[in-house]
C-alpha positions in Angstrom: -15.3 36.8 70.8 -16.8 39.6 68.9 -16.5 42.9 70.1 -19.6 45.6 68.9 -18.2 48.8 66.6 -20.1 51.7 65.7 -19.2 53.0 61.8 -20.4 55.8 60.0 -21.2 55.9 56.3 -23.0 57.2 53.5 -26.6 56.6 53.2 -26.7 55.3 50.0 -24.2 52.9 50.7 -26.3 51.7 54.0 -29.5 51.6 52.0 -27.8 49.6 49.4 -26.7 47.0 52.4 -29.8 47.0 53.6 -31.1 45.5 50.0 -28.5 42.9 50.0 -29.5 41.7 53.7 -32.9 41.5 52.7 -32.8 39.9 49.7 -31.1 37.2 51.6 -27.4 37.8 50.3 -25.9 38.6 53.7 -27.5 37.9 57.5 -27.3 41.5 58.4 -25.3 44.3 58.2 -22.6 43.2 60.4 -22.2 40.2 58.3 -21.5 42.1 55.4 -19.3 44.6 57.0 -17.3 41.8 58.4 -17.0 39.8 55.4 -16.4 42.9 53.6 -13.5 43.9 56.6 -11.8 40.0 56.0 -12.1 40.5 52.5 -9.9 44.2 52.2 -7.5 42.3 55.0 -6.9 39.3 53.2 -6.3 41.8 49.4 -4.0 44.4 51.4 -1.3 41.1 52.9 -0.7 39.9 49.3 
C-alpha cells in the first residue's frame, strides 16, 4: 500500500525532475522520488 508524503526541495532540483518525467525517463515525480528513496536505501545497508 502506498502511503502519500509531502517533501520540500529546491526548485531547481524539482524543475530538473520535471524534465526527466517528461522526457519519458520516469512516470512522474513520485516515481522518481521513490526509485531515487530504494536506491539511497539499498547503497546505505551495504
Amino acid at each position: 500500500m502506498k502511503i502519500k508524503v509531502s517533501v520540500s526541495m529546491e526548485e531547481d532540483t524539482i524543475k530538473e525532475v520535471e524534465q526527466k518525467v517528461k522526457n519519458g525517463i520516469f512516470r512522474n515525480k513520485s516515481h522518481f522520488i521513490e526509485l531515487a528513496t530504494q536506491r539511497m536505501l539499498t547503497e546505505k545497508r551495504k
